[in-house]
N, C-alpha and C positions, 0 to 999 in steps of 0.2 A: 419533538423539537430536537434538532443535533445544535451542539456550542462545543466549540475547543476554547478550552481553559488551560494556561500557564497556573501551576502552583511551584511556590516557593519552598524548598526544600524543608525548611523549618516547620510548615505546616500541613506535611502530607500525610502525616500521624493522625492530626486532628481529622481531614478530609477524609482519611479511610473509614475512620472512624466513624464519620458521617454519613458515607456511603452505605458501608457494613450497616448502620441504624436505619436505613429507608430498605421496604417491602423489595423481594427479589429481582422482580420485573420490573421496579421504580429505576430502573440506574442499567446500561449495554456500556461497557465501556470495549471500544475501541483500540487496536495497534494505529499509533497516528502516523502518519505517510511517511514519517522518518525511519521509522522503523520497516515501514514498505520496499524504501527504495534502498536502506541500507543492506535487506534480504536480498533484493535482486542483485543486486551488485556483489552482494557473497556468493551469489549464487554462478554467477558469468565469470568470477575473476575463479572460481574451484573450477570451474568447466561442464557445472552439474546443466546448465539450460542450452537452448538448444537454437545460434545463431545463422540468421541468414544473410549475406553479405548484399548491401543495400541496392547494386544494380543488379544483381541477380533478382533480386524482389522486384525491381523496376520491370526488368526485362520481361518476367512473369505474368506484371500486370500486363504490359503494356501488348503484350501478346493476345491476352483474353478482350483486352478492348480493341483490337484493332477487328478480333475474329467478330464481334457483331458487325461491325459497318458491313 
């Protein structure tokens, strides 16, 4: 079963705590997608990823699909 949970800063002492207390495979915890998109976005604004400029993509495709008709 996956659930996102909001905790409350005052009680994530307690939670760890709670976590830490169940068997090692009981608990996967996750980077939640804020943290996903905050990476990529460091990632493109350093220069580190590797962008394709959107008609040139278009153009790309639109090459490969015209080559079947």
């Amino acid at each position: 079963m996956t659930m996102v949970m909001d905790i409350k800063e005052e009680y994530m002492k307690k939670f760890e705590e709670f976590v830490n207390s169940l068997p090692n495979d009981a608990v996967t915890i996750k980077n939640s997608l804020d943290m996903e998109i905050q990476q990529r976005v460091d990632d493109y604004k350093s220069g580190s990823s590797v962008t394709i400029p959107f008609n040139q993509n278009l153009s790309s495709l639109r090459e490969r699909l015209v080559s079947l008709i």
